[in-house]
N, C-alpha and C positions, 0 to 999 in steps of 0.2 A: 109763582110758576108751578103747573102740574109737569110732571113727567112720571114716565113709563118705562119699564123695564126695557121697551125697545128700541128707545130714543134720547136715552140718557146721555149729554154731553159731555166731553171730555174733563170739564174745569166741573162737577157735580158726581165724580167716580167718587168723593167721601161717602157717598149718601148710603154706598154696600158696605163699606167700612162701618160706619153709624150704627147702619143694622145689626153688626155683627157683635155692639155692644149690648144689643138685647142679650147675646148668648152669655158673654163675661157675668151679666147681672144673676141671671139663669142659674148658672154652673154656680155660684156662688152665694148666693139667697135660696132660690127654690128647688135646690140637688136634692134636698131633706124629704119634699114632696115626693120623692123616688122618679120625677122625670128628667130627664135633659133636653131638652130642644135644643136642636140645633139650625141655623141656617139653610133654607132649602133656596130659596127665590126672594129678589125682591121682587113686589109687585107695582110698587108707583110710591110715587111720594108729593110730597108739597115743599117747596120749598122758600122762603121771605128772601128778596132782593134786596141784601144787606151788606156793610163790611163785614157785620157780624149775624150769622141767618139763623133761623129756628126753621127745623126738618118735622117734618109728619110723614112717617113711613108707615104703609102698610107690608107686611112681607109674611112669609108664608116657611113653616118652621116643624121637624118632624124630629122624633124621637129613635134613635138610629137601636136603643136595647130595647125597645116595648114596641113599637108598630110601625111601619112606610107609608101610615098614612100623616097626611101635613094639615096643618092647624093654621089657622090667621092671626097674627099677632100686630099689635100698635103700638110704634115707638115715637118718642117724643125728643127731639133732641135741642139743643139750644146751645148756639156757643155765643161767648161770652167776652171773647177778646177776638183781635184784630193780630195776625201775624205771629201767632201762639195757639197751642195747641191748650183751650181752657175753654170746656161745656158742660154743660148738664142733663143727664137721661132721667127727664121725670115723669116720663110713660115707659114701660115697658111690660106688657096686658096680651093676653087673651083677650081677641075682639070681644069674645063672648062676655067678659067681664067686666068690658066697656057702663055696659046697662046698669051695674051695681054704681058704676061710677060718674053718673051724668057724663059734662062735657069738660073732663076736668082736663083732656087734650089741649080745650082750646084755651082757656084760663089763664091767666098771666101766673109766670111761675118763681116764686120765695124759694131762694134756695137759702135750706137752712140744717143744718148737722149736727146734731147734740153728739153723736156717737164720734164723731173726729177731734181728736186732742194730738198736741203736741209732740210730734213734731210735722205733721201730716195735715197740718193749718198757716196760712202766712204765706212767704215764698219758698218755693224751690231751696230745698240745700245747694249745697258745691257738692260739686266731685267729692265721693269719698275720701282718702289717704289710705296707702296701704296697709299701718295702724289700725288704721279706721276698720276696712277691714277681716282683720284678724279678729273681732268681737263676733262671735258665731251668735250670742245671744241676740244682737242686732241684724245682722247680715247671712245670708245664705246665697253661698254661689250654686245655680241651679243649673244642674245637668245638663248635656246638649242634648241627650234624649227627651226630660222633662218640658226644655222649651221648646223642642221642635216638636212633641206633643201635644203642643200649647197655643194654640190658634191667637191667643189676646196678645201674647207678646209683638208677635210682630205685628197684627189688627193697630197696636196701639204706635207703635213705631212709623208704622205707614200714615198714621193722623196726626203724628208729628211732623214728618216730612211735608204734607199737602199742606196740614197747615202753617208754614213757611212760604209755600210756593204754589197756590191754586193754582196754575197753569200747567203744571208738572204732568204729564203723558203718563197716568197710572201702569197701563199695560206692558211701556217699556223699560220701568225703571225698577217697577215690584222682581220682577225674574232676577235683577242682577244683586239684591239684596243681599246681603250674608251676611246675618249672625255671629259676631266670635265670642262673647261673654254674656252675661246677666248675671246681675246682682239682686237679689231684691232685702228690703227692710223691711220688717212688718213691727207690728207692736208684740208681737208672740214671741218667745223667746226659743232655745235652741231644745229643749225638751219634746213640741211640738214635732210631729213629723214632717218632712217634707213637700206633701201632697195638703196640710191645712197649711201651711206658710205659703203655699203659691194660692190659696183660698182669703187670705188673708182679706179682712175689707178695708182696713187701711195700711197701704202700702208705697213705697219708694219701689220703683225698677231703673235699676241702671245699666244701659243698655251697650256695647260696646257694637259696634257695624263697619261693613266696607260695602262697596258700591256703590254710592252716591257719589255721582261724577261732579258735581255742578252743585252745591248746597246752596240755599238762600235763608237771609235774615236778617232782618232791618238792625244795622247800622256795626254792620260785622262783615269779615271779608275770610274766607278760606282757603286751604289748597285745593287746588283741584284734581280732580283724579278718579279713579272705582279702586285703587290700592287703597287709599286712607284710611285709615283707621277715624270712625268716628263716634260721638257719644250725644246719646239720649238721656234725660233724665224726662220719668214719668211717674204723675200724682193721684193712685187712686184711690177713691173712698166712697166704697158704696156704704148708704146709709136705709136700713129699712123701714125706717119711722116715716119716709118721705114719700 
């Protein structure tokens, strides 16, 4: 299925989410480059008719300290389970650098991480303990400045939620969101500042939330409500070898 910026269906609003992992990848592999791009438009995508679908996005991405002019960029996205939030971004390009790259978009894609160890391999932990943490060298409670700074925290929160519930009405449920904690673990310890620990490429975020009135998730049952306090746990590991 093609779609287009102006005909984007309700049950396919991941697909701006998706894009927006270009920028996580960005800010945190090619900051060193001295650009940031950032999300301007998407422009269309492709999308497979699957429980589980792989996305080709094209969208269009501009650098908010260096110029207002916007670039074309190619993301590739691939998820990987069924009613969980678990995919892989193995395109994220400058079209222009497409050409260095043949058609490596279309290529059947090995996901493989030499740079991911323990404990950021396998499944998901549990919930912290409040033990747990007091270990500053493991865990950093990050600011509400820092996350509401922070465009991926809640980018990733929202692709938690959809992916539970594709049906879920993007536009009416994102507003009521609210943030009350974040934890994040990285492999760096508490010496690091806390601006490379939120850079971190392999990382735990633990996400504390209210608003979600109606959660879903196979073979689990909730309270319901927008007061509820609820929790995220999310796995990420950008790898640059890939």
């Amino acid at each position: 299925m093609m779609t287009t910026e102006d005909n984007v269906p309700e049950e396919y609003v991941s697909a701006e989410e998706y894009a927006r992992v270009r920028d996580d990848y960005w800010r945190v592999v090619r900051e060193s480059e001295g650009t940031n791009y950032q999300l301007s438009s998407l422009i269309k995508f492709n999308v497979t008719m699957n429980c589980v679908s792989s996305y080709y996005l094209t969208l269009l991405a501009h650098d908010p300290d260096v110029s207002p002019t916007v670039k074309t960029f190619q993301v590739r996205i691939d998820e990987k389970s069924f009613g969980r939030l678990d995919f892989t971004c193995s395109v994220a390009r400058l079209k222009e650098e497409a050409k260095d790259e043949g058609n490596s978009a279309k290529e059947p894609f090995m996901p493989h991480c030499p740079e991911a160890t323990v404990p950021f391999v396998g499944e998901l932990p549990l919930w912290p303990s409040a033990a747990d943490l007091n270990d500053e060298s493991r865990f950093y409670m990050v600011n509400r400045s820092e996350w509401e700074a922070t465009g991926w925290i809640l980018m990733y929160l929202v692709l938690v939620i959809y992916s539970h519930d594709k049906l879920i009405v993007t536009v009416n449920y994102q507003s009521k969101l609210k943030i009350v904690n974040v934890v994040i673990e990285t492999s760096a310890d508490d010496s690091e500042p806390s601006k490379e620990r939120l850079k971190g490429k392999s990382a735990h975020v633990y996400i504390t939330f209210k608003g979600l009135d109606e959660p879903q998730a196979p073979r689990q049952s909730f309270e319901f409500g927008e007061h509820v306090e609820r929790r995220a746990i999310v796995r990420r590991v950008i790898c640059e070898s890939t």
